[in-house]
C-alpha positions in Angstrom: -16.7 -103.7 3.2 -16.0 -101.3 0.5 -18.9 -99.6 -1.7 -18.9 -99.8 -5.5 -20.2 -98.1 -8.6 -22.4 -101.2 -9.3 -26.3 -100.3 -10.2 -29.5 -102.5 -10.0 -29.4 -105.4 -12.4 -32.3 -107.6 -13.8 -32.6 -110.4 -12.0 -33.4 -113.5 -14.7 -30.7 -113.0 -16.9 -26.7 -112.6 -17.1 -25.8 -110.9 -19.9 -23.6 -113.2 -21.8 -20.6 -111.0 -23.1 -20.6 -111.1 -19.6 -20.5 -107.5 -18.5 -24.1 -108.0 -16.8 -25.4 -104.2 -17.3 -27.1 -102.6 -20.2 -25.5 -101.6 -23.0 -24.8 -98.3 -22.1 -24.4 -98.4 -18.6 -21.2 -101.3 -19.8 -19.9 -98.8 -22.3 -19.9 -96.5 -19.2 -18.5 -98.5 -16.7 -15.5 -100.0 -19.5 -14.6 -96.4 -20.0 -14.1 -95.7 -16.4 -12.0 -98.7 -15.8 -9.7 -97.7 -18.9 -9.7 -94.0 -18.0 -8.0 -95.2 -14.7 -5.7 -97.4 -15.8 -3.2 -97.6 -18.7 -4.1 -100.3 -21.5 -1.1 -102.3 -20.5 -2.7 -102.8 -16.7 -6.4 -103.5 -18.1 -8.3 -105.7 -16.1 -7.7 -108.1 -18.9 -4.3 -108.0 -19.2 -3.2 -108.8 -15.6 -6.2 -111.5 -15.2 -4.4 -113.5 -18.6 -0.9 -112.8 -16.6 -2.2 -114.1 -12.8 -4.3 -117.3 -15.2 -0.9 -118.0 -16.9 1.4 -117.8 -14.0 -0.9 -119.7 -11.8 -1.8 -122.2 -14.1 -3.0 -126.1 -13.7 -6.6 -125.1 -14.5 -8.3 -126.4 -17.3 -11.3 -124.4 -18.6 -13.9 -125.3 -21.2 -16.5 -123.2 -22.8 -19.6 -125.3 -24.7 -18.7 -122.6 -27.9 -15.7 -120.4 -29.0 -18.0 -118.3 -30.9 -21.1 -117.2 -29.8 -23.7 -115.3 -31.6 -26.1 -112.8 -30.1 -29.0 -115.0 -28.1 -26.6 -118.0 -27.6 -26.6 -119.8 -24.1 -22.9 -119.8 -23.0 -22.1 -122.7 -20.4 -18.5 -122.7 -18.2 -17.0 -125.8 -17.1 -13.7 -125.9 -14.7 -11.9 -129.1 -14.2 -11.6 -129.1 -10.6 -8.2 -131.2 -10.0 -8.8 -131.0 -5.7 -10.9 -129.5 -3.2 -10.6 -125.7 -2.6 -12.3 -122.3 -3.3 -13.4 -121.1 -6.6 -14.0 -117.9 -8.6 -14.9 -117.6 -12.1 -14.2 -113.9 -13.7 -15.0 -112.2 -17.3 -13.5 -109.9 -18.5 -15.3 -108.4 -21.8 -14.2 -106.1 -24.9 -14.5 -103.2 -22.7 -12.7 -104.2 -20.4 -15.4 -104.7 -17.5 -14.5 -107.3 -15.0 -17.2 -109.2 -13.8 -17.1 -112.0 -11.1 -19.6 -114.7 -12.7 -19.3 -117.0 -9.4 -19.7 -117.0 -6.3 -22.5 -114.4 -6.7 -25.6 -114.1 -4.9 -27.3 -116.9 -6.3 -24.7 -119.4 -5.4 -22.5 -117.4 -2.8 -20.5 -120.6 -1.2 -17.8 -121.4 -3.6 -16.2 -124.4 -1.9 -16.2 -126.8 -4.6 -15.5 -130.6 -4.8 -13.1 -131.9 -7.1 -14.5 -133.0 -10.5 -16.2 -130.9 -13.5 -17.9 -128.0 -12.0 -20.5 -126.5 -14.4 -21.5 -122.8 -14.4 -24.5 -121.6 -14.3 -25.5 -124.0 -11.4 -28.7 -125.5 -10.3 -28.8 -122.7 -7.9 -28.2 -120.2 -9.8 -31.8 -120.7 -12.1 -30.3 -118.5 -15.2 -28.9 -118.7 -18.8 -25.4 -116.5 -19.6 -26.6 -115.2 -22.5 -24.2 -113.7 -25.5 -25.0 -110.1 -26.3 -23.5 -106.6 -26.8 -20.5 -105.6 -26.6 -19.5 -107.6 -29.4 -15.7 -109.0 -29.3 -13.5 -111.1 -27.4 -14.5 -112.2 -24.0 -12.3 -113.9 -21.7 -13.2 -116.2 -18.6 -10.4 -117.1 -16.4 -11.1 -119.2 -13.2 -9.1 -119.8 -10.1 -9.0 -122.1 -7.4 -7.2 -121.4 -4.3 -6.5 -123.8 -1.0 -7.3 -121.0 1.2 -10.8 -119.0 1.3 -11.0 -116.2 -1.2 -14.0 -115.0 -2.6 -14.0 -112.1 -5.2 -18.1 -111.7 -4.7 -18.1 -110.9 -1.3 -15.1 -108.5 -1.7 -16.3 -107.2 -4.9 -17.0 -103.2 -6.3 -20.5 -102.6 -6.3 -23.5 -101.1 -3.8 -24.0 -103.0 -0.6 -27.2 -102.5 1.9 -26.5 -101.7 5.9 -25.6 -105.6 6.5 -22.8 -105.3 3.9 -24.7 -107.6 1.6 -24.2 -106.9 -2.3 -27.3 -105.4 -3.9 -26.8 -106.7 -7.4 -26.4 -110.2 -8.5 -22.6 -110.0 -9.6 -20.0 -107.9 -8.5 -17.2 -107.1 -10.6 -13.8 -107.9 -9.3 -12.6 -105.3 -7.4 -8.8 -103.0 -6.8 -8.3 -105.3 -3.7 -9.0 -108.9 -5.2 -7.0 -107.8 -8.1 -4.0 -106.9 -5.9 -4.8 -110.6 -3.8 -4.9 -112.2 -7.1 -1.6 -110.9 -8.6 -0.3 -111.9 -5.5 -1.1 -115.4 -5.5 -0.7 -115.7 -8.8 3.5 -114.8 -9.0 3.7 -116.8 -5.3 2.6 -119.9 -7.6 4.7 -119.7 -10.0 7.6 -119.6 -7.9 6.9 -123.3 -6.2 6.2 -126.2 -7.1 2.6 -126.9 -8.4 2.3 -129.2 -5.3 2.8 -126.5 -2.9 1.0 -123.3 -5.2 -1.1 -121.5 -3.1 -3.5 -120.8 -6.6 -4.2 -122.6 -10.0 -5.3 -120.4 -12.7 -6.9 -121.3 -16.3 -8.8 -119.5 -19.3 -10.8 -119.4 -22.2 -12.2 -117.1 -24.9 -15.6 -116.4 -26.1 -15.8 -114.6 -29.3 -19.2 -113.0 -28.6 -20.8 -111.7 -32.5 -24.1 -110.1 -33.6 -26.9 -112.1 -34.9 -26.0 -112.2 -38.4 -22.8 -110.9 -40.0 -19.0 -112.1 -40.0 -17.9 -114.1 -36.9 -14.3 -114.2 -37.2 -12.5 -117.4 -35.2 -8.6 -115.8 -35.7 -9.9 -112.9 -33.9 -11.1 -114.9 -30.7 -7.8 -114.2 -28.8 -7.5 -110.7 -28.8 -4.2 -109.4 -28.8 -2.1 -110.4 -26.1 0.9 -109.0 -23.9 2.3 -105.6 -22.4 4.1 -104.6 -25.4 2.4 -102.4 -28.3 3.5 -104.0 -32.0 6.3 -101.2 -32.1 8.2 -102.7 -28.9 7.8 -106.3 -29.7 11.2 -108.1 -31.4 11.3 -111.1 -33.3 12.4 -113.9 -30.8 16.3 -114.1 -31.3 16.5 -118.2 -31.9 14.9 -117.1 -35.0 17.2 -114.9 -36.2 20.3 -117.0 -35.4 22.4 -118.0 -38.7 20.2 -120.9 -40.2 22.4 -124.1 -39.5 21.4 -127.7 -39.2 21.5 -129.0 -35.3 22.2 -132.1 -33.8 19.7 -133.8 -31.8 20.5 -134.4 -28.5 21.8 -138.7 -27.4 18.8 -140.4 -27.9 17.1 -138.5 -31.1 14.5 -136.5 -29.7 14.4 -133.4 -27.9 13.5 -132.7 -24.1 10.0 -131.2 -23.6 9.7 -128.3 -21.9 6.9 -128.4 -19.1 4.0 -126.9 -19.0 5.3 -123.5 -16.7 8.2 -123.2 -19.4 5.6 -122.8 -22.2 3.5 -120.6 -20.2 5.7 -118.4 -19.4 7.2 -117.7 -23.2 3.9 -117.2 -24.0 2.8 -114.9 -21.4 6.3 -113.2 -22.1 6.3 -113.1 -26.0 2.2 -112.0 -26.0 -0.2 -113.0 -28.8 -1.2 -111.3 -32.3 -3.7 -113.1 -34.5 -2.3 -111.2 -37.4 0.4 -110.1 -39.7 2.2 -107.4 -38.5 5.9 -105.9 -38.8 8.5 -106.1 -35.5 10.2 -102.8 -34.9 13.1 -104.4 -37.8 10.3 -104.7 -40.2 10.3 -108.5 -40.4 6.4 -109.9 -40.8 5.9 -111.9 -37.8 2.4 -113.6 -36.3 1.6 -115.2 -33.3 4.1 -115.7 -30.4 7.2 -113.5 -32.4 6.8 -116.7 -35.2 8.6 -114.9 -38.3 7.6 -115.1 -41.8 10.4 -113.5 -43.3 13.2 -111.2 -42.5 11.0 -108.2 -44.6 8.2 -106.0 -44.2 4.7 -107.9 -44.6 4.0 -107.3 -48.7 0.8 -109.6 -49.4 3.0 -112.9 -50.5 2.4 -114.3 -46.9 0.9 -117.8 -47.3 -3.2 -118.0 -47.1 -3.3 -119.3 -43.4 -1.5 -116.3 -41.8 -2.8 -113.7 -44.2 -6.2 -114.8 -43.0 -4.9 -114.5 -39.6 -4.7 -117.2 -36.5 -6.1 -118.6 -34.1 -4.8 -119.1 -30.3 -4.2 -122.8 -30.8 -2.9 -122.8 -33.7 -0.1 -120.0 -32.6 0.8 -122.3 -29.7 1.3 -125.0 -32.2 3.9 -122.4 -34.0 5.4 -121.3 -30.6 6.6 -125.3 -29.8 7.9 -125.8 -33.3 9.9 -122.6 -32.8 10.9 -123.3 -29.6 13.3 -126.7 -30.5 15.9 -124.2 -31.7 16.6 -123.6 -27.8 15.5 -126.2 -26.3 18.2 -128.0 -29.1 21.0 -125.5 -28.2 20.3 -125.2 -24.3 20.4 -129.5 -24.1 23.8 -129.1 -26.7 25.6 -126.2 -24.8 24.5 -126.7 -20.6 26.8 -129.8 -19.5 25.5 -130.3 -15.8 22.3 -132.1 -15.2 18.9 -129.7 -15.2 15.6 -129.7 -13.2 12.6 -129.3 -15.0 12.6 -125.7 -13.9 16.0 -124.7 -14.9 15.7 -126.4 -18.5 12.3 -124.6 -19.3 13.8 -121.3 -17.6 16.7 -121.6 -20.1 14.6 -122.7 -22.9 12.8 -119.2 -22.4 15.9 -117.5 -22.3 17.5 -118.7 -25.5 14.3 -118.6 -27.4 14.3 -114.5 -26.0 18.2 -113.7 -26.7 19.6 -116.8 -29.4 21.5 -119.8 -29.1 24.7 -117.5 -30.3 24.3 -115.9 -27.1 23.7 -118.5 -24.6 26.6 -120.1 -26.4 29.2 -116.8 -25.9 27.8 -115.2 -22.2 28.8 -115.6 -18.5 25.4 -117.0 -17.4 26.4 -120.3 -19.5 30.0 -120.5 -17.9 28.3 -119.9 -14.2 25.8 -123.4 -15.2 28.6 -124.9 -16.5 30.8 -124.8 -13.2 27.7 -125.3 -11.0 27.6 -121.6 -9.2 23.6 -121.3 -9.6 24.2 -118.4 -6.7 25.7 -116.0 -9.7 22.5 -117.6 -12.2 20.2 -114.5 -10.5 22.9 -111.4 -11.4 23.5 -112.9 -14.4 20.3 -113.5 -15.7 19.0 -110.2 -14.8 21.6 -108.5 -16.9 20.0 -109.3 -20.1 17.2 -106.8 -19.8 18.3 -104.6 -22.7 17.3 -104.3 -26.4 18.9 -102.2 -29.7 20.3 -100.1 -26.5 17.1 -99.0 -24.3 16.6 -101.0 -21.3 12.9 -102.8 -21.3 10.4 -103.0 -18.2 8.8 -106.4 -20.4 12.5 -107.6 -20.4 13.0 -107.2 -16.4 9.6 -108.9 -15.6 11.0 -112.0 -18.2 14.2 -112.3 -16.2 12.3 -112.5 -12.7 10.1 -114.7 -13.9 13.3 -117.1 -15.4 14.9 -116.6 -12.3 12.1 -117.9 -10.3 11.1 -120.9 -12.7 14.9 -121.3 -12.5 15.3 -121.9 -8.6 11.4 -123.3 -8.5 10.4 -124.4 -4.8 13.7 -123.1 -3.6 15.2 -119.3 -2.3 16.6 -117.6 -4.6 20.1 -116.8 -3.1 20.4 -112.7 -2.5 24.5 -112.7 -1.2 26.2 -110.6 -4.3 29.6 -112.3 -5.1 32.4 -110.3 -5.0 33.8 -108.7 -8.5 30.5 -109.8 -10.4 30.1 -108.1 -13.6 26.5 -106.1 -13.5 26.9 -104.7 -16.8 23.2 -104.9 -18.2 23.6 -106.6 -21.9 21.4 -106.2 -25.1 20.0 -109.2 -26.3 20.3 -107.9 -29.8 24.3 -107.3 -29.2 25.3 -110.2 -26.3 28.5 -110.4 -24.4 
């Protein structure tokens, strides 16, 4: 059992930004944690990732906005039976395990809606400071995991936690990552973990509550580093729908992992080309953001509503990957290169080797080829790399990836701003 930081906490009350200390001893502990860690690896960050990637886990808060005093209440749709943990993450960064904890310590749950706090737990989660986004993201696993029990914080001689929460600790976070990229490389029969999440926009008493700034900003990528997707910069042209009139959907995994690849900004801002873009990379214009913006983005958006932005953007290349791919596709090859042409353009899936290896049915070349694409206005990108792995995995879904390297492949990485 490993020994935390944690402190004595009051007893009757969960602190419902959901950091579960004081004020300054939060401030304190969020400090630490970011001190340790870049901003891109926050405790945030790679909870949102492992939530996204797992997936299949709905969870619903009884507000989105919650002002100083209010009674928060979590409930997880519980598809099957299995073992569930329930983690905020706050403004600062803190990341607290809100159950199992020592009121309610077996987390085996039933299938159905599972309400948090319990009848065991005899307390409120109350909003309070530090004001700002709060995330909750719960996950259910088929085999025993329990972030309490393994979690940071001060334990007596039997090993028993002293407070009443732990916060998730180096270990579970490793274990969760983990499980989390296992998952979304099977089918979601077979994953090992389901992950889902929700934000709480947590505001003082009185004063502005602002709903577009619920989701905070999302994604490895600071604004400087993040490009315009290139389906929306391909030459405007009118395309065909596919035999039939309407377009394939892309699955749920597809949409979470553009998502989780493109990252999330509730306001105007300009990509390194200095085109105003919101959202998911949705683009305004091709210019630098001047005031002319419509209302609704100048005002800034919400999560939802930049999902709704992110499908309509995404039947460009779901439009030119059904036009262009002549074998038949899996569910996890379609929404793998539905991700890739929204990413690079349908003027590149259209010219490069990766379409020509589909085409002739040599998915043991997709992996090489794929992975080329992991450049941008000439410097290679970690975010890119990460993007292709994932494809490749949502690509061969439930199946090995093949390893053997074909003789006289072309490795040549390729910009996605330049193409074959």
């Amino acid at each position: 059992m490993s020994k935390g930081v944690g402190r004595g906490l009051r007893p009757w009350v969960i602190i419902g930004s959901l950091v579960l200390a004081p004020p300054v001893l939060a401030a304190e502990q969020g400090a630490a944690v970011d001190n340790a860690r870049p901003a891109s690896e926050s405790f945030r960050r790679t909870t949102e990732e492992a939530a996204a990637l797992a997936g299949g886990l709905a969870v619903r808060l009884n507000k989105s906005s919650l002002r100083d005093g209010d009674l928060l209440v979590v409930t997880v749709d519980v598809p099957s039976a299995g073992y569930l943990n329930v983690v905020s993450v706050g403004p600062d960064d803190v990341p607290t395990v809100l159950f199992p904890n020592r009121h309610h310590s077996d987390n085996r749950v039933a299938a159905g809606a599972f309400g948090i706090p319990t009848e065991k737990m005899k307390f409120d989660l109350k909003a309070t400071k530090p004001y700002g986004p709060t995330l909750v993201a719960a996950f259910l696993s088929t085999e025993p995991l329990d972030f309490y029990q393994d979690g940071a914080g001060e334990r007596d001689v039997q090993g028993r936690m002293h407070e009443q929460f732990a916060l998730l600790s180096a270990s579970s976070r490793r274990q969760l990552e983990n499980l989390a990229t296992k998952s979304f490389a099977v089918t979601p029969r077979a994953a090992p973990l389901l992950g889902g999440m929700a934000y709480a926009l947590v505001c003082a008493a009185s004063g502005p509550c602002d709903a577009a700034a619920m989701a905070p900003e999302s994604g490895g990528l600071p604004l400087a580093e993040r490009l315009v997707p290139g389906i929306l910069l391909d030459p405007e042209r009118e395309l065909p729908l596919p035999r039939g009139g309407q377009l394939r959907p892309v699955y749920d995994k597809g949409i979470r992992l553009t998502k989780l690849s493109e990252g999330f900004v509730s306001r105007l801002y300009n990509d390194p080309a200095g085109y105003c873009t919101i959202a998911y990379g949705h683009l305004i214009h091709k210019a630098p953001c001047d005031g002319s913006e419509p209302a609704d983005f100048r005002n800034g958006v919400s999560e939802p509503q930049g999902e709704t932005l992110l499908v309509a953007d995404m039947s460009g290349a779901q439009s030119a990957v059904t036009r262009l791919v002549n074998i038949e596709l899996s569910d996890g090859q379609y929404a793998a290169l539905c991700d890739f042409t929204y990413n690079v353009g349908a003027g590149n899936l259209q010219s490069s080797t990766l379409l020509k290896v589909i085409n002739a049915g040599e998915h043991h070349r997709v992996p090489l080829q794929l992975a080329r694409w992991n450049k941008a206005n000439g410097k290679e990108y970690r975010g890119l790399t990460v993007r292709r792995q994932r494809e490749i995995a949502l690509y061969f879904e439930g199946r090995p990836i093949p390893k053997a390297l074909p003789g006289g492949e072309n490795l040549t990485p390729i910009d996605i701003r330049v193409g074959e």
